[in-house]
MITI-293455 format. One line per field, with one value per residue (C-alpha): residue number from 1; residue in one letter; x, y, z. Coordinates in steps of 0.25 Angstrom, whole numbers, plus 2048, in hexadecimal, padded with zeros to 3 digits. Example, Ala and Ser with C-alpha at 12.3 -4.5 7.8 and 13.67 -1.06 7.14 Angstrom:
! MITI-293455
n = c(1|2) $
res = c(A|S) $
c1 = c(831|837) $
c2 = c(7EE|7FC) $
c3 = c(81F|81D) $
//
This chain:
! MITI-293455
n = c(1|2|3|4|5|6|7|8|9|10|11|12|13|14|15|16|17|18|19|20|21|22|23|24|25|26|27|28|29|30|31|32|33|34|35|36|37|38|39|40|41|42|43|44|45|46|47|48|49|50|51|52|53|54|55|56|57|58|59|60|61|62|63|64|65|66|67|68|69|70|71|72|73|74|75|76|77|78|79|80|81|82|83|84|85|86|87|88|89|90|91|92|93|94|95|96|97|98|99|100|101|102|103|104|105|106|107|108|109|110|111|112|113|114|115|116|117|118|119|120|121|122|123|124|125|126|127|128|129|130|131|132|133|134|135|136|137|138|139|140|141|142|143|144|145|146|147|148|149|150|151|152|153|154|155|156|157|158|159|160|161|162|163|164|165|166|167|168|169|170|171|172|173|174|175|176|177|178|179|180|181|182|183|184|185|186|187|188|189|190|191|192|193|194|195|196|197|198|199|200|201|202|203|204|205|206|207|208|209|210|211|212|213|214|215|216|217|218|219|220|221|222|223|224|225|226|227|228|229|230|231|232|233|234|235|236|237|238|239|240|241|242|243|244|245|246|247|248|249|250|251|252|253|254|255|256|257|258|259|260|261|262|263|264|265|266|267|268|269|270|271|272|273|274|275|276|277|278|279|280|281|282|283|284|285|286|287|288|289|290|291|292|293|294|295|296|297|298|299|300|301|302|303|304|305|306|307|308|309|310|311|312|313|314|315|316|317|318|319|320|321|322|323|324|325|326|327|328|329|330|331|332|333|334|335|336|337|338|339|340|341|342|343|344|345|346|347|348|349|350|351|352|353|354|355|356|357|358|359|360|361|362|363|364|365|366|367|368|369|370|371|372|373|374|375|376|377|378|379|380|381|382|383|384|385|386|387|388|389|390|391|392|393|394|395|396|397|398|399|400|401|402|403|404|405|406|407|408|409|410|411|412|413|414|415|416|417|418|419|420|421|422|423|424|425|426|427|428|429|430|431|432|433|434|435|436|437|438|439|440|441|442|443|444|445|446|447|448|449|450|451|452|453|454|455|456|457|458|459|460|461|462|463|464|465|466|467|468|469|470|471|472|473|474|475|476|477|478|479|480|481|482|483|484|485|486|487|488|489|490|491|492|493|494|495|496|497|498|499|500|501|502|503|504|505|506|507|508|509|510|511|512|513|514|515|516|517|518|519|520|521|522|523|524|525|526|527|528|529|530|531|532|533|534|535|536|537|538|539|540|541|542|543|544|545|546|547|548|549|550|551|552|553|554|555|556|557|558|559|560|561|562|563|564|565|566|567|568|569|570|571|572|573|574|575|576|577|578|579|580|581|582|583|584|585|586) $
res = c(X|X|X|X|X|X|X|X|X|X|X|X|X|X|X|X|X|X|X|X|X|X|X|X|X|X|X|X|X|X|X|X|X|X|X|X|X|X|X|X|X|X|X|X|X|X|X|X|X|X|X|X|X|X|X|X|X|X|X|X|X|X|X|X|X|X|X|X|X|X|X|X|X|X|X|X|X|X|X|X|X|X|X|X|X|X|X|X|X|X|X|X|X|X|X|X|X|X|X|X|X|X|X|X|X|X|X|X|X|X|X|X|X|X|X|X|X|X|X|X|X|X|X|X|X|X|X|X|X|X|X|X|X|X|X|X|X|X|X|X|X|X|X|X|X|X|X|X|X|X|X|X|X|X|X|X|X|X|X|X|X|X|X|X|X|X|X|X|X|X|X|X|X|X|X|X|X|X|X|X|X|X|X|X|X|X|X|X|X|X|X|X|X|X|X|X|X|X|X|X|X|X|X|X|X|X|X|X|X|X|X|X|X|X|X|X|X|X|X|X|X|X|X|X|X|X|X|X|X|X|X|X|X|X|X|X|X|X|X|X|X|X|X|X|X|X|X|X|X|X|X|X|X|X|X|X|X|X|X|X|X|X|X|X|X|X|X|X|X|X|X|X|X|X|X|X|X|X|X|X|X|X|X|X|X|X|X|X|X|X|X|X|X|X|X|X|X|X|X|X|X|X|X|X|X|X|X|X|X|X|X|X|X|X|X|X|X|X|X|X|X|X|X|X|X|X|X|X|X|X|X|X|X|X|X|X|X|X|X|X|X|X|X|X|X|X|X|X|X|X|X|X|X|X|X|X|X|X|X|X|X|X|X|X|X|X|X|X|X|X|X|X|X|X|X|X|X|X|X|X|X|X|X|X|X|X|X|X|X|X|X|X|X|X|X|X|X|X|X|X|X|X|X|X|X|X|X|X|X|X|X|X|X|X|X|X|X|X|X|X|X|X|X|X|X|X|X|X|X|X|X|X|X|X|X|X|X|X|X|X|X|X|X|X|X|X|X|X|X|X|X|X|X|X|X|X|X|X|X|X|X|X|X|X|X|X|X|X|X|X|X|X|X|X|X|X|X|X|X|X|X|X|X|X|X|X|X|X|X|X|X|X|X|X|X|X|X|X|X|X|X|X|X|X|X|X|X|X|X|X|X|X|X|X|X|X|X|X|X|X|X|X|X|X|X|X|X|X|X|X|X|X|X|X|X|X|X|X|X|X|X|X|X|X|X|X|X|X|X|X|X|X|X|X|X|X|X|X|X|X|X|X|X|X|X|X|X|X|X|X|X|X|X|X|X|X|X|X|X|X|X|X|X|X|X|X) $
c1 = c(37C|37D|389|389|391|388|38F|38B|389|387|380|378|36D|368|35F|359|354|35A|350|350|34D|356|360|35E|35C|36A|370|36A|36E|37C|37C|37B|385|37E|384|37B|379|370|36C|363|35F|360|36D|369|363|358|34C|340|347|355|357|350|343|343|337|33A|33C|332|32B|324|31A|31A|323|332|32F|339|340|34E|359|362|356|358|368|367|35E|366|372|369|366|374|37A|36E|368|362|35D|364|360|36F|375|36B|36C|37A|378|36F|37A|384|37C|37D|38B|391|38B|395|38C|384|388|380|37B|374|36F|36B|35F|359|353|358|357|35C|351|354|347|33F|34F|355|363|368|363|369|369|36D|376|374|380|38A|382|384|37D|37C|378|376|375|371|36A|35E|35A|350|347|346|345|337|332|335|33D|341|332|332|33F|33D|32F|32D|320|31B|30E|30D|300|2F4|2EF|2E0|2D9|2D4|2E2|2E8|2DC|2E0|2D7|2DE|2E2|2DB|2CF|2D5|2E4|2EB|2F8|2F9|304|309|30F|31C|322|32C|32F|334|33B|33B|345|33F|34B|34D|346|33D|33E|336|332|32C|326|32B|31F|31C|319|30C|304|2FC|2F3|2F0|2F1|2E3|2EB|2F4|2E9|2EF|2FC|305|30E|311|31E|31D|31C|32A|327|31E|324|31E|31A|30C|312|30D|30B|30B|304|2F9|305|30F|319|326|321|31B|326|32C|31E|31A|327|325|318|31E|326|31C|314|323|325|315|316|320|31A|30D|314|31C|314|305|300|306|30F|318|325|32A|336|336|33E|33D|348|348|33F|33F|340|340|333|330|328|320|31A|31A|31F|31E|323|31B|322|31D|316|30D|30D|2FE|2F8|2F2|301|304|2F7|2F9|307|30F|312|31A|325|32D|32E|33A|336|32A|321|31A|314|306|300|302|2FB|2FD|2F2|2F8|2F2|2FB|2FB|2EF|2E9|2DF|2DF|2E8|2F4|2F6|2EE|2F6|2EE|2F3|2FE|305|312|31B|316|31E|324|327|332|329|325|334|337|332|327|32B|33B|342|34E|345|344|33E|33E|337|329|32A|328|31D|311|303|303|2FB|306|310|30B|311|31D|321|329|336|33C|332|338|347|344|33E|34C|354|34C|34C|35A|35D|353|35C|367|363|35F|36E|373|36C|36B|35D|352|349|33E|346|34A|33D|340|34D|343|347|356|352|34B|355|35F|357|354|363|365|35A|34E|341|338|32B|328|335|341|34F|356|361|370|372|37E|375|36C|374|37B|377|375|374|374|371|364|35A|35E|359|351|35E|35F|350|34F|348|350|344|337|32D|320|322|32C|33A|345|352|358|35C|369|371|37E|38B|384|387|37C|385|384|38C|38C|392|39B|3A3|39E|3A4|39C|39C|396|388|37B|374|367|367|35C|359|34C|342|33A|344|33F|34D|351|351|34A|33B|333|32C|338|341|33B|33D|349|34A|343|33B|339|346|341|34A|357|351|35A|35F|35B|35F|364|35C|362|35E|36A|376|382|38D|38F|39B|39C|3A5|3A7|3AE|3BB|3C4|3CB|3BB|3BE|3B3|3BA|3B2|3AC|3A7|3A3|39A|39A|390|388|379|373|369|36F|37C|381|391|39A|3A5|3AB|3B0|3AF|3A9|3A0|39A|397|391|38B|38E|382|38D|385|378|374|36C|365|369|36A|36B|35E|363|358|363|372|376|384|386) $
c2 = c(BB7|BB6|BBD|BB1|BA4|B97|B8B|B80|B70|B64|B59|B4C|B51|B5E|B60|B6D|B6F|B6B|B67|B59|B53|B5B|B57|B48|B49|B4F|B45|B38|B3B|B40|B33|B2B|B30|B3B|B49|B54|B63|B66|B76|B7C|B8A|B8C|B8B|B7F|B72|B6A|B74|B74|B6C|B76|B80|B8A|B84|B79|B70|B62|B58|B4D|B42|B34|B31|B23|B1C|B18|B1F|B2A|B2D|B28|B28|B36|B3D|B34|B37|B45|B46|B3C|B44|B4F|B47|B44|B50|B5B|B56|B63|B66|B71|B77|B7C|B6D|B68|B71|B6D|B5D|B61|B68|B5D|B53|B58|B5F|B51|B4A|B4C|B49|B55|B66|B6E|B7D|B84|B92|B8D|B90|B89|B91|B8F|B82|B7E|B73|B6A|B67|B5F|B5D|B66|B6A|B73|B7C|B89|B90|B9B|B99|BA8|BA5|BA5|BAC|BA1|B9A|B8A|B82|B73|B68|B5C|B50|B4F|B5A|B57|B63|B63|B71|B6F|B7B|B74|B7F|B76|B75|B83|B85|B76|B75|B6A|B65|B6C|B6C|B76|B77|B6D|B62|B63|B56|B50|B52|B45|B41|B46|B48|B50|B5B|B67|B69|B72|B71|B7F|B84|B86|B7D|B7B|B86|B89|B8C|B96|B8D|B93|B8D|B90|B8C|B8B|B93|B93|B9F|BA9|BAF|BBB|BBC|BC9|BC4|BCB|BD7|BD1|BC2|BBE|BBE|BB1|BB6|BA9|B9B|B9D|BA3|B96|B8B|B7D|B81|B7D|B85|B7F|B80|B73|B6A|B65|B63|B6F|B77|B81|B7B|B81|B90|B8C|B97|B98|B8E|B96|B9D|B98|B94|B97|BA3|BA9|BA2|BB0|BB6|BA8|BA9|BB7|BB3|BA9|BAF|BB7|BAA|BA5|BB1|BB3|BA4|BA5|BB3|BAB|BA0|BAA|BB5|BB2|BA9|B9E|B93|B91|B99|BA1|B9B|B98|BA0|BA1|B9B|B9A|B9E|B99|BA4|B9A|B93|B83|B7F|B73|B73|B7B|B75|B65|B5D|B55|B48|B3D|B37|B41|B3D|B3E|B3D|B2F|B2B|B2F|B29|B1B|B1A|B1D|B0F|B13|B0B|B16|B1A|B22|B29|B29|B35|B32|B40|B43|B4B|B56|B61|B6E|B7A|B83|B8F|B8D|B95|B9C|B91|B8F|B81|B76|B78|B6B|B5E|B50|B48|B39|B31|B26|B25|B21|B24|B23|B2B|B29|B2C|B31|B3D|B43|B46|B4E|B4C|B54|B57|B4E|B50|B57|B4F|B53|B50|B58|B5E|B5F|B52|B4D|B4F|B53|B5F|B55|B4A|B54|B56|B49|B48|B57|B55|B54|B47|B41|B4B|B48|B3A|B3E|B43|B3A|B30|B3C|B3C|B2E|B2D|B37|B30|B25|B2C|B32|B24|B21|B2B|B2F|B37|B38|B32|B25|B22|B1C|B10|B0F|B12|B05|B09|B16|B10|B06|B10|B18|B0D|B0B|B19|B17|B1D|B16|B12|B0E|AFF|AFD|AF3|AF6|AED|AE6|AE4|AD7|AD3|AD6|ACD|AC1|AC3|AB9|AC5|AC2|ACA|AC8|ACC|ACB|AD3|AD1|ADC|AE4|AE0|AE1|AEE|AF4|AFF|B05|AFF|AFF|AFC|AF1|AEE|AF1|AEE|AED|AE6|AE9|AE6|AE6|AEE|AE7|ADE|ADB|AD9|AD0|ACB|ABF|ABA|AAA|AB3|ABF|ACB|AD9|AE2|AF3|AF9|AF8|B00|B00|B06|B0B|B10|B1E|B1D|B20|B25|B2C|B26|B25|B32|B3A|B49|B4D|B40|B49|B4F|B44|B40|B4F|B51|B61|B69|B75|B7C|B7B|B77|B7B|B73|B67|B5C|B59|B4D|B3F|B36|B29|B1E|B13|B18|B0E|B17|B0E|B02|AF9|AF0|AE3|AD9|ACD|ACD|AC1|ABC|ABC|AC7|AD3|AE0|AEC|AF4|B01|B07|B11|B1A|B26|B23|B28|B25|B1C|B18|B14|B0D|B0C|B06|AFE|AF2|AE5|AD6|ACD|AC1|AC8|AD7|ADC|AE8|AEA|AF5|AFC|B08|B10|B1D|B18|B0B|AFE|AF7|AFB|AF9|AFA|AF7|AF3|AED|AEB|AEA|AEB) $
c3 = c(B73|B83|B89|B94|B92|B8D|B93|B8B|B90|B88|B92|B91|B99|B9D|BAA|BAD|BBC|BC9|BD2|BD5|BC9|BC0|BCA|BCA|BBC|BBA|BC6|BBF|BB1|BB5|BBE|BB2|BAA|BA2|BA1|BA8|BA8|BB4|BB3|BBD|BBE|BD1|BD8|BE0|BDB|BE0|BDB|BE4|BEF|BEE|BFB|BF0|BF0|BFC|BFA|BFD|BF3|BF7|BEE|BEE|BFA|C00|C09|C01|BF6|BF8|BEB|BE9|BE0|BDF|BE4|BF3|BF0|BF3|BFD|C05|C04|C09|C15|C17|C15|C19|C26|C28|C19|C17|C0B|C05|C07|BFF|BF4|BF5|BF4|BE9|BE0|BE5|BDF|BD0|BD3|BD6|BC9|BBE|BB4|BB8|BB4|BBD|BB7|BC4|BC4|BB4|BAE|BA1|B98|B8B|B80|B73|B6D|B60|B5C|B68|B6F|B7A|B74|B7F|B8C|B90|B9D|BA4|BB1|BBA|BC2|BB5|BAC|BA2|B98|B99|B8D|B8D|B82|B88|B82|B8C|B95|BA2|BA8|BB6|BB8|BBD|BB3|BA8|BA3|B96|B92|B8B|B87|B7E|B7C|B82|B87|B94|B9D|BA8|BB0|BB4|BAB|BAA|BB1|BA3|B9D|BA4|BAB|BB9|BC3|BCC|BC2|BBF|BB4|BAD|BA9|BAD|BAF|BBF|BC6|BD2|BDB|BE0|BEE|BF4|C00|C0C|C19|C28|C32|C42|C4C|C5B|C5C|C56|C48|C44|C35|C2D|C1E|C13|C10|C04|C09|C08|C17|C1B|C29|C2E|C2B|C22|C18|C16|C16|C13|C13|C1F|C26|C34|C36|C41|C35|C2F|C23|C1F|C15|C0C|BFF|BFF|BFC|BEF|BE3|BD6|BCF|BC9|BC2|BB9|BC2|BB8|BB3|BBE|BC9|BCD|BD0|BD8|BE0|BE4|BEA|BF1|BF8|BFC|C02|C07|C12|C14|C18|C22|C27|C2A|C31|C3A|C3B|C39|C43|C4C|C44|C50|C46|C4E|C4F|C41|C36|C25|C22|C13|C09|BFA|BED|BE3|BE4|BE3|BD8|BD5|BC8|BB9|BAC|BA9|B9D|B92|B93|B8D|B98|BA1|BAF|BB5|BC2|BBB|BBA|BC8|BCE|BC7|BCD|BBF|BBE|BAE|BA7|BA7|BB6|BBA|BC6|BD0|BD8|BE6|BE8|BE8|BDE|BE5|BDE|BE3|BE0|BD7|BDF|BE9|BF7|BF0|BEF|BFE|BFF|BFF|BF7|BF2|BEE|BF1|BE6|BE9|BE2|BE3|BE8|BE1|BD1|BC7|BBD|BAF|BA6|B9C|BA5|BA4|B96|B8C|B83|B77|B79|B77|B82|B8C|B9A|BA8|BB5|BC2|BC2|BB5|BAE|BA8|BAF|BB0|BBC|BC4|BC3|BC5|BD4|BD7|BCF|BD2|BE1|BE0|BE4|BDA|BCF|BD3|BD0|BC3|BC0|BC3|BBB|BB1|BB0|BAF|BA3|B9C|BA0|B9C|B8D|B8D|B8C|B83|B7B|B7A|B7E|B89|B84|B7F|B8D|B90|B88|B92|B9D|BA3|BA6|BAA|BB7|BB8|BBB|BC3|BCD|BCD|BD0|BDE|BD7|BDB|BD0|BD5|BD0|BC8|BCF|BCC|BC5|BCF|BC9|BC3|BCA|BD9|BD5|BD2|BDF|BEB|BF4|C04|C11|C1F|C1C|C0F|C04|BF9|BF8|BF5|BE7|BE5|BDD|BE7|BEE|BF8|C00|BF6|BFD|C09|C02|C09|BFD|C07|C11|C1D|C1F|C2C|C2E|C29|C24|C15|C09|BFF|BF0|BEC|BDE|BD9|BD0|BD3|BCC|BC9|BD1|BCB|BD9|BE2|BE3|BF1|BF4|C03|C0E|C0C|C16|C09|C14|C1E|C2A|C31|C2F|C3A|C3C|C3D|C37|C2D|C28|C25|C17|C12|C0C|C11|C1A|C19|C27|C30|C3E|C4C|C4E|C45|C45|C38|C30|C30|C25|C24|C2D|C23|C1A|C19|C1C|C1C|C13|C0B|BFF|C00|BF4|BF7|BEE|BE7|BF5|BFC|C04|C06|C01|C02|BF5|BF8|C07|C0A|C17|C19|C0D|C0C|C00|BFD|BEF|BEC|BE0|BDF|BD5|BDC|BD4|BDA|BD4|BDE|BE2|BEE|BF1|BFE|C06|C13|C19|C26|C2A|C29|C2C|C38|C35|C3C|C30|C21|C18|C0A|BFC|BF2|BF1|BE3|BDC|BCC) $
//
């Protein structure tokens, strides 16, 4: 019997990993009224995007394809609140964001490692929290993996693939021959800062030595390019990357301070300003362990667009397969096969094909290894768990498992449109009550109730409305009106934000350069707006009123009955006049 205290819990659903998509799992479910137990095993969230890793949650190529819904929430409260992409505040917006849910216990510094099974059902998880010294157990009716290691794999027998596909195996022409069990490497990342004056720098004895630039072929290192980071530190993937992750990260290391003692010290990369500012120990890791689900995405799926039924998310990257030799591999250290941008991603590849309780989200979904290159980046997986969380919201309700969700599939993308989540090929479904209203503004505007909430194409989906200038709905009859939902400009593309033209679209930096001016916020944002509804005497009486607002999405429940509802655009963040994609009341 452990002389430590086991604090027990009894949830709705249990996610394990707070990366992105174990946090947008836990956000959406929570979000929509399920009870969550979010248990994570670092002190900060975010995973490989936290100020412990520091890669750059990017995703889908191609213009106004920019991932939404929560995903797009945080990062423009990052861009509000963290104009110089400071690291610690945007670890601190993460944890606020699943703090402020209260639908959502949070269990940092927790790592699972124990399970109670009922046959082919998940009864509890245990796990150890080091800061207390305590014991957590967890019942919870559905439990989502987004640990990226798929740490529930083992411990419930559920199905698993680690490793590369043979070619013949799903007929995929880019994988190898032979099906083996290399992956993907990792990276320790490191981060360097430019001063106003020189800074000496002295490597570590044991840090690897690189002469001359030779010996770093393909791999770029000029520190003049904003967004050059070190990605291509790459090892491991001719080990087993859990097993062996201790080993890999002390070689890495190794490569980390060698790297910045060739750029300082070993020929001219104009650094002699420059200064290490930060160097990762715990290393990013793209690839090991995937789940069997009951669909197996392939690069077929990927290249034919993945046009399912049960779409729930979409990718965009290529298939970005990078050798599993790594730095010690001598020529390029990654292969961009194409994809299309968007493809989709279907509900199938994010539950379990033999457990019946088990869902994931991340890099670890269904996947062939080859598939996995496109869906692995990070905003593709935070979408993957918000739609993962919904799904099993959605199977709380009605009191099912995973699997049965799919023949609700229809509600789950209905409510992940409504939540601003992009579905390639799908239109949301418009409130019945907007769409009986005459709707009339000094401009046209009836792409706002169109059930498109971004451009698409040549296709623009909003109106461009000028300031103080109403959009109105009038009906015959009055109606009783329970709030609104707008769909504002984020700039999908950043173009009017301001700061270097090639940084903008990144959400964080990796090299720091001299007295650079922080970053913008997108102009195109509407800032200031009102609500009016015309009451019984025929007088237009405000509803709600916003000032300083910067979200894209905003869905508010404000009552009133009334034969005529309008919204009044009053300021933006820059723009001469507000472009919105979607006015809706409910």
């Amino acid at each position: 019997m452990s002389p430590y205290p086991i604090q027990k819990h009894q949830t709705e659903i249990f996610v394990v990993g707070g990366g992105l998509a174990g946090m947008l799992a836990a956000i959406s479910a929570a979000r929509h009224g399920a009870k969550v137990v979010l248990m994570h095993d670092r002190p900060v969230l975010g995973g490989n995007c936290s100020s412990e890793i520091r890669m750059w949650a990017l995703g889908c190529h191609g213009k106004n394809n920019r991932e939404t819904g929560i995903l797009e929430e945080i990062l423009l409260e990052n861009m509000y609140r963290n104009p110089t992409r400071n690291f610690s505040i945007w670890d601190s917006i993460l944890y606020e964001k699943i703090k402020q849910e209260p639908n959502i216990t949070l269990l940092l510094n927790c790592t699972c490692n124990q399970v109670v099974m009922e046959q082919n059902r998940i009864r509890s998880v245990t796990g150890w929290q080091l800061t207390t010294y305590t014991w957590h157990e967890v019942q919870a009716d559905i439990f989502i993996d987004c640990s990226g290691d798929s740490v529930l794999a083992p411990l419930t027998g559920a199905e698993y693939r680690m490793g590369r596909e043979a070619r013949s195996e799903y007929q995929e022409d880019i994988a190898p021959e032979i099906a083996d069990s290399k992956t993907m490497g990792l990276t320790c990342m490191i981060q360097a800062r430019e001063t106003g004056h020189p800074v000496p720098y002295t490597p570590p004895a044991w840090a690897n030595v690189y002469e001359t630039d030779e010996d770093l072929p393909y791999r770029d290192h000029d520190l003049s390019n904003p967004i050059m980071n070190y990605w291509w530190m790459e090892l491991g993937g001719e080990q087993n990357c859990i097993r062996d992750a201790e080993t890999i990260r002390d070689e890495l290391l190794a490569v980390a301070f060698g790297i910045w003692d060739h750029i300082k010290n070993r020929g001219d990369h104009h650094a002699e300003n420059w200064e290490l500012e930060w160097v990762g120990f715990l290393p990013g890791k793209r690839e090991s362990i995937r789940y069997i689900g009951d669909h197996v995405l392939t690069q077929n799926d990927v290249r034919a667009e993945g046009k399912f039924e049960d779409l729930i998310a979409y990718g965009g990257w290529t298939m970005d397969d990078h050798h599993p030799g790594g730095l010690r591999y001598p020529g390029p250290p990654t292969i961009h096969h194409p994809a299309p941008s968007p493809f989709g991603i279907p509900y199938r590849c994010l539950y379990s094909k033999n457990i019946e309780n088990l869902m994931f989200a991340g890099r670890n979904i269904s996947t062939t290894h080859t598939a996995m290159s496109a869906s692995r980046v990070m905003a593709t997986c935070a979408v993957v768990g918000q739609a993962a969380g919904t799904a099993a919201a959605v199977a709380i309700q009605h009191r099912i498992a995973p699997r049965g969700v799919c023949a609700h599939i229809q509600e789950v993308q209905a409510m992940l449109m409504d939540d601003d989540c992009y579905l390639p090929w799908r239109r949301r479904a418009v409130s019945s009550i907007t769409q009986k209203a005459r709707m009339t503004a000094e401009v046209p505007c009836e792409a706002l109730r169109n059930g498109l909430d971004r451009p698409i194409g040549d296709q623009d989906n909003g109106c461009y409305i000028p300031l103080n200038t109403p959009v109105e709905l009038c009906w015959e009859e009055p109606q009783t009106i329970s709030g609104f939902r707008l769909i504002l400009d984020s700039d999908l593309e950043r173009e009017t934000c301001t700061g270097h033209p090639r940084l903008r679209t990144y959400p964080m930096l990796c090299n720091q350069f001299y007295e650079m001016e922080p970053f913008g916020f997108p102009t195109t944002m509407l800032k200031t707006f009102e609500l009016q509804y015309l009451d019984a005497n025929g007088q237009w009486t405000p509803l709600y009123h916003a000032a300083g607002q910067y979200q894209r999405y905003r869905k508010v429940c404000c009552s009133c009955r009334t034969s005529a509802i309008r919204f009044i655009p009053l300021e933006t963040w820059g723009s001469p006049s507000a472009h919105i994609f979607s006015f809706e009341v409910f």
